[in-house]
DRENTIBA-755428 format. One line per field, with one value per residue (C-alpha): residue number from 1; y, x, z; chain; residue in three letters. Coordinates in Angstrom, 1 decimal. Layout:
n [NUM,...]
v [Y,...]
u [X,...]
w [Z,...]
chain [A,...]
res [ala,...]
//
This chain:
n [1,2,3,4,5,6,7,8,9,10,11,12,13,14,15,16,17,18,19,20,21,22,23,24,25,26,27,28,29,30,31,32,33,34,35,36,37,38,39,40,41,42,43,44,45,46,47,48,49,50,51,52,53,54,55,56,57,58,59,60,61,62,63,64,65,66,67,68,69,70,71,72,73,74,75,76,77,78,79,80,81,82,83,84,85,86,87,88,89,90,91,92,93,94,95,96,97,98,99,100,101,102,103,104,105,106,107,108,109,110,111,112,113,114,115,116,117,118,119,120,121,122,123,124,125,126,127,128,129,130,131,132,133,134,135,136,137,138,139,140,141,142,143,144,145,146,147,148,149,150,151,152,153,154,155,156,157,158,159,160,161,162,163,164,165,166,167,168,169,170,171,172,173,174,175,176,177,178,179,180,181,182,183,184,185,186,187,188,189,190,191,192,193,194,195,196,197,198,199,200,201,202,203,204,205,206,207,208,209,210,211,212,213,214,215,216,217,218,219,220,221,222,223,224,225,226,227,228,229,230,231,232,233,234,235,236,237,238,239,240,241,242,243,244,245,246,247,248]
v [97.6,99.7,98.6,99.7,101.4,103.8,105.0,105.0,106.9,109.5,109.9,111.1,113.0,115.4,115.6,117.1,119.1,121.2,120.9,123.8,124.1,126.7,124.0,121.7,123.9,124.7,121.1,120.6,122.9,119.9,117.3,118.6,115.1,115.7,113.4,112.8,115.0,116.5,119.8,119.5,120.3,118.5,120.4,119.5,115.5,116.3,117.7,115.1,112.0,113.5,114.1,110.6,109.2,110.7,110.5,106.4,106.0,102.4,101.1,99.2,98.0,95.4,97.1,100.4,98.2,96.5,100.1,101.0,98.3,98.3,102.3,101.8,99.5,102.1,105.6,107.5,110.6,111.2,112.7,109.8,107.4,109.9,109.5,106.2,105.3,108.2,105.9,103.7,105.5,105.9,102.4,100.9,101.6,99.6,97.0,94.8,92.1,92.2,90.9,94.7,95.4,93.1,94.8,98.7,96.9,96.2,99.1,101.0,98.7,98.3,102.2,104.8,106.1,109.6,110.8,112.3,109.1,106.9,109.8,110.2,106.5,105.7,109.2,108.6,105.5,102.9,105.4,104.6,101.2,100.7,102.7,100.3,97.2,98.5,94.9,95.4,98.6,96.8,94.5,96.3,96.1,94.1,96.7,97.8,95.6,96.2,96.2,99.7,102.7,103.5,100.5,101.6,104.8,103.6,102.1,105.0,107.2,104.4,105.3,109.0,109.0,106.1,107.4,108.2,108.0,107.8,105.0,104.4,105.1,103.8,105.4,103.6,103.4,102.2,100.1,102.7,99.4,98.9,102.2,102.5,99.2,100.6,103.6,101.8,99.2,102.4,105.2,104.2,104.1,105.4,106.8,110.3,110.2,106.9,109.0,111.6,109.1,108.1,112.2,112.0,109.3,110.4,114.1,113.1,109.9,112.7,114.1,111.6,110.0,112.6,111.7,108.1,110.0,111.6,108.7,106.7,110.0,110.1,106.2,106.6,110.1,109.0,107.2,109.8,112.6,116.1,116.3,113.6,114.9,118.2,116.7,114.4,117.3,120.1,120.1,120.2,123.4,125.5,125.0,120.7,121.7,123.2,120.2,117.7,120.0,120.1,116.5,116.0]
u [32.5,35.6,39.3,39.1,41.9,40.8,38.4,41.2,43.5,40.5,39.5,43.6,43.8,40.5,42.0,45.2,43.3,42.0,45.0,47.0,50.3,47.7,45.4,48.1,49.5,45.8,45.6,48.9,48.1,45.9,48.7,51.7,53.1,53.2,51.2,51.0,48.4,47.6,46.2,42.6,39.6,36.6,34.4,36.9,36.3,32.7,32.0,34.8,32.7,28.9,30.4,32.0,29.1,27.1,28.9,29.3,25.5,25.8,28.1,26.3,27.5,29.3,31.3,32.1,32.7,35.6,36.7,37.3,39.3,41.4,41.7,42.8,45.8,46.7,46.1,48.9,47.7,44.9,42.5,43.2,41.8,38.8,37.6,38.2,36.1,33.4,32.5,30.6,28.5,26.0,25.3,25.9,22.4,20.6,23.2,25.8,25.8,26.3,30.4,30.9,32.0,35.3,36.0,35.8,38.1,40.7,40.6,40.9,43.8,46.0,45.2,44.1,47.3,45.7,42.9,41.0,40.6,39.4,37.0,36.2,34.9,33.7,31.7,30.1,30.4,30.3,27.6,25.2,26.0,25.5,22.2,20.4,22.3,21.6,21.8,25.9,26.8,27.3,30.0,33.0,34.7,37.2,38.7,40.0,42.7,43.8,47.5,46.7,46.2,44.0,41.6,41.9,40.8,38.1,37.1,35.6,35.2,32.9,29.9,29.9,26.8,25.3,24.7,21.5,20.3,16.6,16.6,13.5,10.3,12.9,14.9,18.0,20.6,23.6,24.9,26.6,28.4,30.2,30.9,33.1,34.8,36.1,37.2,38.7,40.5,42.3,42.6,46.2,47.0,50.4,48.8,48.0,44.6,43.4,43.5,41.5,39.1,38.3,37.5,35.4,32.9,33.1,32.3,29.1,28.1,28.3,25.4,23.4,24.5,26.9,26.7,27.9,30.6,32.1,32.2,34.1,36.7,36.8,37.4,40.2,41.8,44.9,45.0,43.7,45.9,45.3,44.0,41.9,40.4,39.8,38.1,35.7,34.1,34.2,30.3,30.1,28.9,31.8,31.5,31.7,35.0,36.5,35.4,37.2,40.4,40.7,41.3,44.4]
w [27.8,27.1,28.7,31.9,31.1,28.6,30.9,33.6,31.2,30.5,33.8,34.7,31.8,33.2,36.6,34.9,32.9,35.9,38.2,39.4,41.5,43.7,44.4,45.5,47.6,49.1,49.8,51.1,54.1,55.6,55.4,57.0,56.9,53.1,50.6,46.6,45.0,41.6,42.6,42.2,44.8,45.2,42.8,40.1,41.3,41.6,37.8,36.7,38.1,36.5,33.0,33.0,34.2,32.2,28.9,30.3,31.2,30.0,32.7,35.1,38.9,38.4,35.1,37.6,40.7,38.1,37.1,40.5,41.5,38.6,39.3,43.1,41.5,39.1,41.1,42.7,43.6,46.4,43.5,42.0,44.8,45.7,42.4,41.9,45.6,44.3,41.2,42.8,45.2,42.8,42.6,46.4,48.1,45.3,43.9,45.2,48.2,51.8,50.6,49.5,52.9,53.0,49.6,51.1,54.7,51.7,50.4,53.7,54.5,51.5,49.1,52.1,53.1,54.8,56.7,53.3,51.7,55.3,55.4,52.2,51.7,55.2,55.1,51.6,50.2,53.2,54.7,52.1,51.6,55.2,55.1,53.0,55.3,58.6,59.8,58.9,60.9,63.9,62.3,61.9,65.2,64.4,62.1,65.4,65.1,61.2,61.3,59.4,61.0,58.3,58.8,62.9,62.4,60.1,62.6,64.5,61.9,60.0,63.2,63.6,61.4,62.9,66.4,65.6,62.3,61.2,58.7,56.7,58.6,62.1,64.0,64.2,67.6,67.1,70.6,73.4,74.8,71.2,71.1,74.4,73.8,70.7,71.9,74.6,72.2,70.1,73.0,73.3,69.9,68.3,65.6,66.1,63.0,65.2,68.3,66.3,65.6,69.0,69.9,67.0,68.1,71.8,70.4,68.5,70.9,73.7,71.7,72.7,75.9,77.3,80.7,79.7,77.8,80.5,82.5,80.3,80.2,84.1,84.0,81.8,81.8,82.5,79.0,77.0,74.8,75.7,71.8,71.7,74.9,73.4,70.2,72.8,74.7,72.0,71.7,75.6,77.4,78.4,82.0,81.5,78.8,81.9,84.3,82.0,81.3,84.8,85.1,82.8]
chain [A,A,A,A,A,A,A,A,A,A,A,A,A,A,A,A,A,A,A,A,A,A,A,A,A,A,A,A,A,A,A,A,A,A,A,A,A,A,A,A,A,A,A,A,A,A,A,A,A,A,A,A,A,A,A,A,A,A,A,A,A,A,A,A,A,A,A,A,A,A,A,A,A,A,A,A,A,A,A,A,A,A,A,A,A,A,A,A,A,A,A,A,A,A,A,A,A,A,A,A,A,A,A,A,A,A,A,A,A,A,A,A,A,A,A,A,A,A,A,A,A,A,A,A,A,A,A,A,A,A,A,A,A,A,A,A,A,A,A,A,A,A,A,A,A,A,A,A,A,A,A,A,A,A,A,A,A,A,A,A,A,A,A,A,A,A,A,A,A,A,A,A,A,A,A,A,A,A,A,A,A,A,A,A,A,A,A,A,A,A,A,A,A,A,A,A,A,A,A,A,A,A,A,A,A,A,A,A,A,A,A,A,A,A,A,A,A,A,A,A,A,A,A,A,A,A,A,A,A,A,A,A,A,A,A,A,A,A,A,A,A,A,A,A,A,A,A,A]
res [unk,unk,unk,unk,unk,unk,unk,unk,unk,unk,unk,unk,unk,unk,unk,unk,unk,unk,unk,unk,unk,unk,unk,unk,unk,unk,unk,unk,unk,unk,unk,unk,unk,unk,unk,unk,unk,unk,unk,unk,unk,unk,unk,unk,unk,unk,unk,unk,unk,unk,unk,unk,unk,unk,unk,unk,unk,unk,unk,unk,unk,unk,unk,unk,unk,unk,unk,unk,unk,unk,unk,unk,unk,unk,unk,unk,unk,unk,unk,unk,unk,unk,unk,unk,unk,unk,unk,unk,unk,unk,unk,unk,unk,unk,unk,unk,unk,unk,unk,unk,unk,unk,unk,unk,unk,unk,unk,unk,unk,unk,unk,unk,unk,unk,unk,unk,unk,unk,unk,unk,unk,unk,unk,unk,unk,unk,unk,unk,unk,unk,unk,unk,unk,unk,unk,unk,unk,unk,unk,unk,unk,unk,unk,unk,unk,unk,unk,unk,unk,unk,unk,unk,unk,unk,unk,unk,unk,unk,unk,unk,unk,unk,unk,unk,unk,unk,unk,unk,unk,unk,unk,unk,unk,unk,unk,unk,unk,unk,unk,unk,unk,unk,unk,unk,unk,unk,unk,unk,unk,unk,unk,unk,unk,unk,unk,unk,unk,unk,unk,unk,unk,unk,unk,unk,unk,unk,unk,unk,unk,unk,unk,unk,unk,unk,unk,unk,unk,unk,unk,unk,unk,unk,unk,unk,unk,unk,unk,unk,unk,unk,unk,unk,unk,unk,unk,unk,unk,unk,unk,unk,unk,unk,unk,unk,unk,unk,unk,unk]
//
């Protein structure tokens, strides 16, 4: 196997190949708050990750799981860290152990530093490792309490698949209970991207067990954000939108 940092140094020299200041800007609409990037979109990452792999067909897990963790110490710029947490999705439904999941809540914690890259892994990569694990999706609550917002929001944002989710030949449900005490561990969080969170898995638990939804909103309305209110019931009918509104 090559130095993981020749492929580290090729793999930055094709995202600057295809950046452009027009991209970055693009990209910088999303992230008022400012953040580091290079100025390429996901299609870029997307054809940059099948040529390398493709030109690399050798490398194996284990070898990519190293070239990602050696790339997360290294990156810089959010392309960077999307590509370096996209190398491995390949691999995680088949390979790996059960430990992989301590590895992606250090991740989260110490190189996610925006909403993109908590998304980006918990949305792709953790999803399929967790869809060949289904006996694991239940054990991430304690992310809840990660001293990083990051991690917190991960937290939620780590379910909103999960819900209901046909797995195999089963139809999988993930626990309404853990659900709520979640939501109501990181309702009052300082962190406006947490609080996002927490409308994000009311919003598509509601889908399922609305009525149990609203009754956790009534319960606590007076702790909820006018935001994170408005992301909870967005898929409500109008009239019920209104009903809740009412009650801030």
């Amino acid at each position: 196997m090559k130095e993981a940092k020749g492929y580290i140094k090729h793999l930055q020299a094709e995202l600057r190949q295809v950046s452009t200041p027009e991209k970055a800007a693009s990209s910088a609409r999303y992230f008022p708050e400012g953040f580091e990037c290079l100025g390429t979109n996901a299609t870029d990452i997307k054809q940059i990750l099948k040529a390398f792999q493709t030109e690399y067909a050798d490398l194996n897990a284990e070898q990519t799981l190293a070239l990602t963790e050696a790339f997360l110490k290294e990156a810089k710029y959010n392309e960077e860290f999307l590509l370096a947490f996209a190398l491995i999705n390949k691999f995680v439904k088949r390979h790996y152990d059960d430990a992989l999941l301590a590895r992606f809540e250090y991740w989260l914690e110490h190189y996610a530093d925006n909403w993109s890259l908590v998304d980006d892994l918990c949305l792709k990569a953790i999803f399929n490792f967790l869809m060949a694990r289904p006996h694991l999706i239940e054990s991430m609550q304690h992310w809840a309490l990660s001293q990083s917002p990051w991690c917190r929001r991960a937290a939620c944002v780590v379910w909103v698949k999960f819900i209901k989710r046909k797995i195999g030949k089963e139809i999988y449900y993930l626990n309404t209970a853990l659900v709520f005490k979640q939501c109501d561990l990181l309702l009052g969080d300082e962190n406006k991207f947490v609080q996002k969170g927490v409308g994000w898995l009311l919003k598509v638990t509601a889908i399922e067990h609305q009525a149990e939804v609203i009754l956790f909103i009534e319960e606590n309305i007076n702790r909820f954000s006018r935001p994170t209110l408005g992301y909870a019931i967005e898929k409500m009918d109008g009239e019920t939108r209104k009903t809740m509104l009412s009650l801030k």
